[in-house]
N, C-alpha and C positions, 0 to 999 in steps of 0.2 A: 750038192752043196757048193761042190765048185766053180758049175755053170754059173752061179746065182752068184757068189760073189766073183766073176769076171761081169756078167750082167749088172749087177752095180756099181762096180767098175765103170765100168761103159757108159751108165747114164752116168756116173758124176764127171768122167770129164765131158760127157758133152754139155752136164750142165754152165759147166766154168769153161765158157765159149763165147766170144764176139768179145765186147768191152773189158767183161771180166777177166778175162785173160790176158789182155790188153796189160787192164791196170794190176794184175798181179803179177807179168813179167815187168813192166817199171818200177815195180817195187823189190824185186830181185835183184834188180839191175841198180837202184840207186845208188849214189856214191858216198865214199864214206867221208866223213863231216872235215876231214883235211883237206880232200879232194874239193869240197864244195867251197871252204875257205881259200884255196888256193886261185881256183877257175872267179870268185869274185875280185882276189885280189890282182891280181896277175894285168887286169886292163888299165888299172889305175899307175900300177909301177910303169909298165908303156908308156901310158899317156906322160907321167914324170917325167920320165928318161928323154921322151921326144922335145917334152918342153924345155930341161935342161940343154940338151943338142941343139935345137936353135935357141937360145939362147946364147952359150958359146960360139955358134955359128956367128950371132949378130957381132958378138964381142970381136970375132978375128976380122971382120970386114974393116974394122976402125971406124966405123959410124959416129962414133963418140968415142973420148978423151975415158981412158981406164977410170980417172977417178971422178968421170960421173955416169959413168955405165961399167963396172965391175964384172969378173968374169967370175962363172960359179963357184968357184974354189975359192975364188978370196972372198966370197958372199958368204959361204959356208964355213970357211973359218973362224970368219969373226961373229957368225951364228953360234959359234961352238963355245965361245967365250962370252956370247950374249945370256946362254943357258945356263951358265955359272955363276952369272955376274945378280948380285941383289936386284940391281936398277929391274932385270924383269920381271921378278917377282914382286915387285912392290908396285911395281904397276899393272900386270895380272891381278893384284889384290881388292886394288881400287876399282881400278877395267871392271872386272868383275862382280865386284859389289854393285855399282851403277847399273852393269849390267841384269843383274838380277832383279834387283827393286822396283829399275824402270821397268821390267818387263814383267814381274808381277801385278805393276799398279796396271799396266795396259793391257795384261788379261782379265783382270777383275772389271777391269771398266767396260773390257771388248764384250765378254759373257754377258753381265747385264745391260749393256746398250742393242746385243742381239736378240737377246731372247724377248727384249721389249719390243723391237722393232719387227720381230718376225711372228708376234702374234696380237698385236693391237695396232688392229685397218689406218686408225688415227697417224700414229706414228710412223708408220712404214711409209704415207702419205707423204709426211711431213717429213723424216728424217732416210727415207733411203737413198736417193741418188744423191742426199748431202755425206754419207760415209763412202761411198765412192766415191764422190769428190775429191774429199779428203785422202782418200786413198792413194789417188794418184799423183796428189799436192806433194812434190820435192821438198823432202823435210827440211832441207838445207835454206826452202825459203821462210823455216817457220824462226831462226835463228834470230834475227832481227826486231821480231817483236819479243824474242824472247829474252835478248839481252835490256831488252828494253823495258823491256816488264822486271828482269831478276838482276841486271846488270850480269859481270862477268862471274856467276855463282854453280853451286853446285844445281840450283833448283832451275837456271836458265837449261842444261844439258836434260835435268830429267823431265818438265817439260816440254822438249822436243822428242825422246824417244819414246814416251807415251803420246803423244800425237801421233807417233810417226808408226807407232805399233798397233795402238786400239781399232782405226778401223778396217785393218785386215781379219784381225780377231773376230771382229762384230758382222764383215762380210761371211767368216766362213761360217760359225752362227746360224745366221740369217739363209745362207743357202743348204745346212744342212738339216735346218728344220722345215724350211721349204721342201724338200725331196723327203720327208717322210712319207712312206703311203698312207691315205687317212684310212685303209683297212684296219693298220697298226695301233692309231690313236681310237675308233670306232670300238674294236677288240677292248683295247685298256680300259675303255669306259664302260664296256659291258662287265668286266671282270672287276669293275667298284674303282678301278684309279682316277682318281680327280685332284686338282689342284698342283701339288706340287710332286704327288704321287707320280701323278699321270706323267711331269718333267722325269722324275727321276727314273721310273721304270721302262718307259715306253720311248717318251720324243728325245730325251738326251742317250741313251746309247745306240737307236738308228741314228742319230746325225753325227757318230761320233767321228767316222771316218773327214766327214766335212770337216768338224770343227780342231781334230787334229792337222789337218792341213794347214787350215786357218792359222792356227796357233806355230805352226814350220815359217808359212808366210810371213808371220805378225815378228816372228822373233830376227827373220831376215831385215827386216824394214827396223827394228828397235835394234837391231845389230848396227846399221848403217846409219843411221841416226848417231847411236852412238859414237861411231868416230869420227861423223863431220862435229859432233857437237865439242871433242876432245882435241880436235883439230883447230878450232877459232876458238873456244873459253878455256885457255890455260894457266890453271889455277897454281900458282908457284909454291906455292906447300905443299901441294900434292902431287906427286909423279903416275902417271898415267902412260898405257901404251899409244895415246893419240899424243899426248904430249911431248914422248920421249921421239915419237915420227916425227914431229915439229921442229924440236931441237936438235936431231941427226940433217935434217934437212937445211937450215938455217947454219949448221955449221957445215957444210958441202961435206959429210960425214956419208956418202953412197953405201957403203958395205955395209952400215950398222943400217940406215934408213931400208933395205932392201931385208935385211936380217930381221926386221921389226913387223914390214909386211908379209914375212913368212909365218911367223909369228901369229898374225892375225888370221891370213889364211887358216892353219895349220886349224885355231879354235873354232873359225868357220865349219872349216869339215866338220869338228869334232861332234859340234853339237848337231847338224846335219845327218850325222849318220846315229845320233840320237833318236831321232826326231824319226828319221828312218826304221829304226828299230821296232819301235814304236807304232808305226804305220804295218808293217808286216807281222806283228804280235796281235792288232785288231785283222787285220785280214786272215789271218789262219785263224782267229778263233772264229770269224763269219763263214770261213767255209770256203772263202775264195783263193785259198792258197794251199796248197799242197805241204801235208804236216811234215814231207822230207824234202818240200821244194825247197829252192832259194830266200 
């Protein structure tokens, strides 16, 4: 009895040999989920810290006059009191709102301009190389016909970040329903999916990974839209974070103007690492991420 089980012994670890052994010492070995948060944050504080340092670097050279090139500490002071003060949150509120609405209208408009274009010959004829076009088209030069269509209004800003967002949304669309394998769509139709079935089961969650990109790009560009558009239509009843950049700059106000682009930064990231998040929550459920990697 004991021969037999060292003999079974025996075959089982040589069954757990080559790969398997592999990936069930990486799995022993993985780190524990501080560890993992630290090792991602850790290049970012760097990167920071390096940016701060020349920064001040440029500041001791005297390049420019302190009060129109500020050194970090007086930038981050009067950040400190920007973060307290109403004026950011009232324009955080509007910023935002804008923010949202225009980039709702410019994914509704992006999703069905893509899924039209990326499954009717006519269209894709007719309207594809005009969404990249557009794509590439500097929002900033849409402003002009927009003041001029809306005057200096709320409606001139939001159509330009719906211009300025829909056809990245419609390009990622259109490339990730292009990249489905038609195995996938062939399969869906033998198993009865047709019509909008066949959209909802089969072609729209292989193209998801596309159309999440899409929609990262789309809110980059409706991001950037938005503050040239907060920057030239400044609407005086309302305060806004492009506005209040406006009026730190007009008054040679450096510290707050510099305090406001951190500001913007800062929501940049935020929703980036949204958007991020999101990108690695579909890749681990595909398979192509390691359920304790990064």
């Amino acid at each position: 009895m004991a021969s037999d089980t060292l003999a079974g012994s025996s075959r089982t670890d040589a069954e757990i040999t080559g790969l398997d052994a592999l990936e069930i010492a990486g799995r022993e070995q993985s780190p524990t989920r501080l560890r993992r948060a630290w090792s991602a944050l850790w290049p970012k504080l760097a990167a920071l810290a390096l940016a701060i340092a020349i920064w001040q670097g440029v500041v001791w050279t005297g390049w420019k006059d302190p009060w129109a090139l500020p050194g970090p500490a007086t930038v981050f002071a009067d950040l400190g009191h920007y973060l307290v003060s109403s004026a950011l949150w009232d324009g955080l509120a509007t910023t935002g709102r804008r923010a949202a609405v225009g980039f709702a209208a410019a994914v509704a408009v992006g999703l069905t301009l893509g899924l039209a274009v990326a499954r009717v010959k006519v269209l894709r004829a007719a309207l594809g190389s005009m969404i990249t076009a557009l794509q590439t088209m500097p929002s900033i030069a849409w402003f002009p016909l927009a003041i001029l269509l809306f005057q200096l209004s709320e409606q001139a800003i939001f159509f330009v970040v719906v211009l300025g967002a829909a056809p990245s949304v419609a390009n990622g669309v259109i490339h990730g329903v292009d990249y489905v394998p038609p195995l996938l769509v062939r399969a869906g139709r033998n198993l009865g999916a047709r019509g909008l079935n066949l959209y909802r089961y089969v072609i729209a969650p292989a193209a998801l990974p596309a159309i999440v990109a899409g929609l990262k790009q789309g809110w980059a560009f409706a991001w950037r839209s938005l503050m040239a558009g907060e920057l030239l239509v400044v609407i005086a009843t309302r305060t806004s974070i492009g506005a209040q950049l406006t009026y730190a700059r007009e008054l040679s106000e450096a510290p707050r103007l510099m305090a406001i682009m951190i500001v913007i930064l800062v929501v940049g990231l935020g929703v980036d690492a949204a958007f991020g998040a999101a990108d690695k929550a579909i890749r681990r459920r595909w398979g192509v991420l390691d359920q304790a990697g990064n």
